[in-house]
C-alpha positions in Angstrom: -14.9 11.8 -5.8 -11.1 10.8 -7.3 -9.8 8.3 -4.8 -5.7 7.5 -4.6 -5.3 4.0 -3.2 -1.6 3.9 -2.0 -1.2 0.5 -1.3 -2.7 -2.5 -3.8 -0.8 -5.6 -4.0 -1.9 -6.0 -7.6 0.7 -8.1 -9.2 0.8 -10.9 -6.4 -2.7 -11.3 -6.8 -2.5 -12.1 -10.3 0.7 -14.0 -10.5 0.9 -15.5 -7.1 -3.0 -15.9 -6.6 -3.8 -16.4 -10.3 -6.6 -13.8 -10.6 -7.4 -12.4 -13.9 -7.6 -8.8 -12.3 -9.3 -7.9 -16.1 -12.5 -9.9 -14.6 -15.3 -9.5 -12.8 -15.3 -9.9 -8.7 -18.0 -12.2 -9.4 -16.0 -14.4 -12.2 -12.7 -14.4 -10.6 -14.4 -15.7 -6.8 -16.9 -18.1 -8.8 -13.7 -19.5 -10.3 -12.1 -19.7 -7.0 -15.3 -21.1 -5.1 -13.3 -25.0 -4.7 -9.6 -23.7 -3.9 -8.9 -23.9 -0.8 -4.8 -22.9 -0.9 -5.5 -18.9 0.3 -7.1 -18.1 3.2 -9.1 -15.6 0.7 -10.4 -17.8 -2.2 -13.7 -16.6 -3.3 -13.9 -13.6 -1.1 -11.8 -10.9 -3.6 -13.0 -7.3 -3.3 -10.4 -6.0 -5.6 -10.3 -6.0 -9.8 -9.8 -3.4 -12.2 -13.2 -2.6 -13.2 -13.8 -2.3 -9.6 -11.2 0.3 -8.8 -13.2 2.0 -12.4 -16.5 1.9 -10.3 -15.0 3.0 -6.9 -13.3 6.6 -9.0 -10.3 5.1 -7.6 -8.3 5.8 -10.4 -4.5 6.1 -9.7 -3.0 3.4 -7.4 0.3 2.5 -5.4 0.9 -1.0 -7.0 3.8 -3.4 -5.4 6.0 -6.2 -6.3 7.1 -7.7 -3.0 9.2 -11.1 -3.1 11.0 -11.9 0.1 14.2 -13.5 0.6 14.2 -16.1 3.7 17.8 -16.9 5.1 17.1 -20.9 6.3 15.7 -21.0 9.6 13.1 -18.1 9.0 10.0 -20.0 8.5 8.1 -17.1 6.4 6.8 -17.7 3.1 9.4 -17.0 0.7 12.4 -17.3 -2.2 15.6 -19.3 -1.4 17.8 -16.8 -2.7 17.9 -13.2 -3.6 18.4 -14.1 -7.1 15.0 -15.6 -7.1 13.3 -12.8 -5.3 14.1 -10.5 -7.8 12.8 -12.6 -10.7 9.8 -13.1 -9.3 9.6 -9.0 -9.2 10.7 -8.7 -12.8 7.4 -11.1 -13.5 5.2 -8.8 -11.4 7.0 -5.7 -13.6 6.2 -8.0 -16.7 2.2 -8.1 -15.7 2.2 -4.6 -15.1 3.9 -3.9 -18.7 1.3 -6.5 -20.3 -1.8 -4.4 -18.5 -0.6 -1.4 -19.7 -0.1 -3.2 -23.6 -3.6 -3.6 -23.6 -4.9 -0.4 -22.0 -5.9 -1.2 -18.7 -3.4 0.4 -16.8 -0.8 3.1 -17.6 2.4 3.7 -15.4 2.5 7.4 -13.7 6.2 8.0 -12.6 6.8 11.7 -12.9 4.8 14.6 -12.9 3.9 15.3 -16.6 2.1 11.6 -16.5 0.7 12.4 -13.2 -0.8 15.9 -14.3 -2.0 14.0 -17.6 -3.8 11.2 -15.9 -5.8 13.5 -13.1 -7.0 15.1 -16.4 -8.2 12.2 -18.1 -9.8 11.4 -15.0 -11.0 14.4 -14.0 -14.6 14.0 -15.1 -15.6 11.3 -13.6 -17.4 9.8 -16.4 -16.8 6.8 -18.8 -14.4 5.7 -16.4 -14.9 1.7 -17.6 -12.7 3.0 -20.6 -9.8 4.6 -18.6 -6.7 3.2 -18.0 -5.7 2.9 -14.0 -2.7 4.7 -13.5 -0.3 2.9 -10.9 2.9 4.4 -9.2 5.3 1.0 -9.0 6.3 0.6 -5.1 8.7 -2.5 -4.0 7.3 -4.0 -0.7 10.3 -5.1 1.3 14.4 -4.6 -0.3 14.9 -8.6 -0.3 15.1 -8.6 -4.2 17.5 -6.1 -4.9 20.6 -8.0 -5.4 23.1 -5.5 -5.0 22.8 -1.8 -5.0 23.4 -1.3 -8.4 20.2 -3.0 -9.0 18.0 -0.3 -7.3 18.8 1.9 -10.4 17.7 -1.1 -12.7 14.5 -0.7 -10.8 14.5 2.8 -11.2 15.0 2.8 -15.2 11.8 0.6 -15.4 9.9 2.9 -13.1 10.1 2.1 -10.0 9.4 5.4 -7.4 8.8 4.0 -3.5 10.3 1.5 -1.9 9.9 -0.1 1.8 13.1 -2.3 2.9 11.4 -4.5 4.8 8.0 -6.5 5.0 7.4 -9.2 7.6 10.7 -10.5 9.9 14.5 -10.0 9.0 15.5 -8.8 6.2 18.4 -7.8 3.7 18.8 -4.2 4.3 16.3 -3.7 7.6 13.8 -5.6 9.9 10.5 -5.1 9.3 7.2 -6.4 11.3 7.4 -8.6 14.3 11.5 -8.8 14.1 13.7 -6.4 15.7 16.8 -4.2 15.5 18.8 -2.2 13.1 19.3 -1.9 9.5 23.4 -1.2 9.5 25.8 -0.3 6.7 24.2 -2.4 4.0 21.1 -0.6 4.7 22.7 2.5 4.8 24.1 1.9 1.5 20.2 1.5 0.1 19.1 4.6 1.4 21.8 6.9 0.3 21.2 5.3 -3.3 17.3 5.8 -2.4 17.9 9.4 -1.8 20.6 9.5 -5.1 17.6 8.6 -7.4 14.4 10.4 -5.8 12.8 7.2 -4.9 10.0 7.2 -2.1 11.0 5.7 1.3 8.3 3.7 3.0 8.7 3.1 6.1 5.7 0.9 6.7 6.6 -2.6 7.9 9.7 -1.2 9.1 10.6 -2.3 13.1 10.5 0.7 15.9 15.0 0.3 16.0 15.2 0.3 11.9 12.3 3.3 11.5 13.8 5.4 14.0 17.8 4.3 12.2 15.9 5.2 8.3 14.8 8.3 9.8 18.3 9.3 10.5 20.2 8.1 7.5 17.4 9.4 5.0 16.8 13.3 3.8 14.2 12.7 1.1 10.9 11.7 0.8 9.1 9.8 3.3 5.9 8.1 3.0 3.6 5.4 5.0 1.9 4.0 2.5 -0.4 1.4 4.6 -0.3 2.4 8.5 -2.4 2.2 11.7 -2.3 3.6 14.8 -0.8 1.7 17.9 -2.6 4.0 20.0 -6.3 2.4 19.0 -4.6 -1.5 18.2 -1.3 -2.0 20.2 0.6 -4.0 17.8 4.3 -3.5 16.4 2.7 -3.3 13.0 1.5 -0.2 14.1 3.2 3.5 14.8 3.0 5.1 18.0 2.1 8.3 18.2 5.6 9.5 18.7 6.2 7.6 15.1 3.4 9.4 13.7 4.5 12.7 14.9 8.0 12.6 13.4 6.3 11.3 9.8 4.1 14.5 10.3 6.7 16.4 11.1 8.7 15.2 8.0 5.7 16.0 5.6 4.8 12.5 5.2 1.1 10.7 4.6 0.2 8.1 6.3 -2.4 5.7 4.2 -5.4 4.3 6.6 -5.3 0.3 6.0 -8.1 -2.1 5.7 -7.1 -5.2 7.1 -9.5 -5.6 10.1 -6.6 -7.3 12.8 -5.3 -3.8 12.3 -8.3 -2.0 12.4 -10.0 -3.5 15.6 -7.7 -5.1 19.0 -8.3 -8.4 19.8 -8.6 -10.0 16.6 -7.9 -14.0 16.2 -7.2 -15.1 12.5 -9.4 -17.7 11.3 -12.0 -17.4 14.0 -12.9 -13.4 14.3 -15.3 -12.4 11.2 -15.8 -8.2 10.8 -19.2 -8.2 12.3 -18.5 -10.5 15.5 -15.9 -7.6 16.8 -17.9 -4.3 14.5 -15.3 -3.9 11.9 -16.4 -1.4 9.6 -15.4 1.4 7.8 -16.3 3.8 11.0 -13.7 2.2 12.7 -11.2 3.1 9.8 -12.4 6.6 10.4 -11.3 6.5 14.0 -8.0 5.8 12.9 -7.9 8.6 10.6 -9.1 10.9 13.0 -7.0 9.9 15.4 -3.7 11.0 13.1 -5.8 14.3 12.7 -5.8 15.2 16.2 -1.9 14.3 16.4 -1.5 16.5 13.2 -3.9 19.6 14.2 -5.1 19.3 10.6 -5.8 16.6 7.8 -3.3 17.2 5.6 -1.6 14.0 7.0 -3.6 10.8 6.0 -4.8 9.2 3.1 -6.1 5.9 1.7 -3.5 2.9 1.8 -6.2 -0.1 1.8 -4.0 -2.9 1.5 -7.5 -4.8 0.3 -5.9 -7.5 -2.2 -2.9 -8.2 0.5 -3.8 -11.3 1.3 -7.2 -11.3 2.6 -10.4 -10.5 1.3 -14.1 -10.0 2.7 -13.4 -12.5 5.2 -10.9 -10.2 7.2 -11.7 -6.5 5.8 -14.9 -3.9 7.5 -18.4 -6.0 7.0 -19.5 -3.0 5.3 -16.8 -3.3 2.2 -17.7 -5.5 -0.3 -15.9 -4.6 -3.4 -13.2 -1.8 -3.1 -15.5 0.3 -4.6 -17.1 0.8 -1.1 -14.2 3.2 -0.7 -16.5 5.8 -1.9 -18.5 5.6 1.1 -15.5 7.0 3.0 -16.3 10.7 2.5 -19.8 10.8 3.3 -18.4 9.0 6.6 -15.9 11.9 7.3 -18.6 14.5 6.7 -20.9 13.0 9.3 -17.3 13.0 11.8 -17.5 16.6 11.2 -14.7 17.5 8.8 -15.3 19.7 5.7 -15.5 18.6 2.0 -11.8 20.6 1.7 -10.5 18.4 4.4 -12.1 15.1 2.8 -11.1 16.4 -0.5 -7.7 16.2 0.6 -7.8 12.9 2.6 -9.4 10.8 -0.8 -6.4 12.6 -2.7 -5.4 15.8 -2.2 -2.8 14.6 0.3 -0.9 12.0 -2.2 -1.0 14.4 -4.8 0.6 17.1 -2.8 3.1 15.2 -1.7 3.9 13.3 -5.0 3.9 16.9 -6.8 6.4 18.1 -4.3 8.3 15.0 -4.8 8.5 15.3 -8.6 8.9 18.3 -9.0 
C-alpha cells in the first residue's frame, strides 16, 4: 500500500548529521558505529532506498534552522541571517537529489497527480524518484516577510512558526504565550501565497491566536494526543477537535516519549515501557473516536528527527516497518477504505483541496 509520510527531517540528517541518505541503513550506521556526537549514531531507520521498500513514496521533507536570542540555551544559529542559510543549504541538498534522480519536488497538483501515477503500481519502485512536499519547521529563518515569498518561488508549501522554545513569529514547545503583530504579519502573507500552516510545535496561547488570524489551510503534520501522554507537545482534545473541525490531518508521530507517558531520555528503551507500533495505533484511534470517522489522521513519523531505534516502537526497524501499520488497523477493526485513507488518502485529499 502507497504510504504519505508527512513529516521526515531529511535535509538535517544529511547536512547536519552527515548521512549519505543515498546509502544503505546498514552502510550509513556501520559508518557511524564510533561517533558518539548524536544521541542516534548507528541506530538510523530512515534512507531513501528505505522509504523505496516501505511504498512510502511521497514525503513532507523540512528545513528547520532555529534562531536563539542569547540566553535561550537551545541548539541553534546566532542570527537569523544564519538560520536562513543554513535552510538555503538544506534547499540546495534537496535540489542536488532531485539532479540525480532520487527525489523530485511535488508542489502543485499536476506534479502531485503525476507522481501517484508513476507510483501507482507498486513495482520497480528502487528506480522511482521520492517525491517530497518542502515544509519549514519553525519561522526563525525568514528574515523578513518578503522572504517567505523567496521561499515560496523555490517551492516551499507548509510552514510551522515555531519548533522548540521562543521564537521569531510564535512560541512553540515547552515556551509560552502569544505570537503578536509580527506573527500576524507571517500568517496573512501565509494565507496571500497558499502555503500550509502547521501548527505542530506551536504553544496552547500561539495555536489558539494562529487559529484566529489564519483562514487557509491547516495541517498537523507530526501530532499526539495529550489525552494518552500529557505533555504540551501534545493537543488536547479540544485542540484536536477545532483542527477537525477546520478539515485538518493530524500525522501520528513516532518518537516513543510521545508515544508512551513516563518516558526518561537516555534510560527508557521501547521494550522496557512496550513501545510499539500498537501503541501508535491507540493514538490514531483515539483522534477517530474524537472525529466520528478516519478521515482525520495520517502518518507524520518524525523517524530521522533526531532519534533513531533507540527511542522509536521496538518493532520498527527501518521505516519500511511502516507497512505493518495497516494490517495493525485491520486487526483494531477498521476497514481497508478507512486504512486506505489513513496510509494516504487523507493527505491527498487535503493537498488536492489545497491545490486546487
Amino acid at each position: 500500500m502507497l504510504i504519505i509520510d508527512a513529516h521526515l527531517d531529511l535535509s538535517m540528517n544529511a547536512l547536519e548529521w552527515n548521512r549519505d541518505l543515498r546509502q544503505s541503513l546498514t552502510a550509513i550506521n556501520k559508518r557511524e558505529e564510533e561517533l558518539t556526537d548524536k544521541p542516534d549514531r548507528a541506530n538510523a531507520v530512515v534512507s531513501l532506498p528505505e522509504l523505496r521498500k516501505g511504498n512510502i513514496g511521497l514525503v513532507v521533507a523540512t528545513q528547520i534552522a532555529r534562531y536563539v536570542a542569547p540566553g535561550n540555551d537551545l541548539p541553534g544559529w546566532h542570527s537569523p541571517e544564519q538560520a536562513w542559510a543554513q535552510t538555503q543549504g538544506q534547499a540546495a541538498w534537496y535540489k542536488a537529489m532531485e539532479d540525480i534522480g532520487e527525489m523530485v519536488q511535488i508542489n502543485n497538483l499536476a506534479a502531485l497527480e503525476k507522481h501517484l501515477e508513476l507510483w501507482a503500481d507498486g513495482s520497480d519502485n528502487e528506480h522511482k524518484p521520492v517525491g517530497y512536499i518542502l515544509s519549514l519547521e519553525g519561522a526563525d529563518s525568514i528574515i523578513t516577510i518578503s522572504h517567505l515569498e523567496r521561499t515560496y518561488n523555490y517551492g516551499l508549501r507548509a510552514l510551522g512558526p515555531a519548533h522548540y522554545g521562543p521564537g521569531r513569529y510564535a512560541q512553540g514547545t515547552n515556551a509560552t504565550g502569544f505570537m503578536g503583530p509580527k506573527g500576524y504579519e507571517l500568517l496573512k502573507e501565509m494565507e496571500r501565497l497558499n502555503i500550509i500552516l502547521d501548527v505542530t510545535h506551536l504553544c496552547d496561547d500561539s495555536f489558539w491566536e494562529a487559529l484566529d488570524h489564519f483562514n487557509g489551510h491547516v495541517w498537523a503534520s507530526h501530532n499526539n494526543c495529550r489525552a494518552l501522554v500529557n505533555h504540551n507537545r501534545q493537543y488536547s482534545d479540544d485542540q484536536i477537535k477545532v483542527l477537525i473541525e477546520r478539515g485538518a490531518v493530524i500525522g501520528a508521530v513516532l518518537d516513543a516519549w510521545m508515544m508512551v507517558p513516563g518516558w526518561v531520555r537516555g534510560q527508557s528503551t521501547p521494550k522496557k515501557m512496550n513501545c510499539n507500533l500498537e501503541v501508535m495505533i491507540d493514538h490514531i484511534d483515539h483522534i477517530c473516536q474524537l472525529a466520528g470517522n478516519a478521515l482525520h489522521v495520517g502518518i507524520g513519523s518524525d523517524l530521522d528527527g533526531g532519534f533513531g531505534r533507540e527511542q522509536c516502537p521496538y518493532d520498527v526497524e527501518t521505516i519500511a516497518d511502516l507497512q505493518k501499520v495497516p494490517g495493525l488497523l485491520a486487526k483494531r477493526g477498521y476497514a481497508e477504505k478507512d486504512i486506505e485513507q489513513m496510509m494516504h488518502g487523507n493527505w491527498l485529499r487535503f493537498l488536492r483541496k489545497a491545490w486546487r
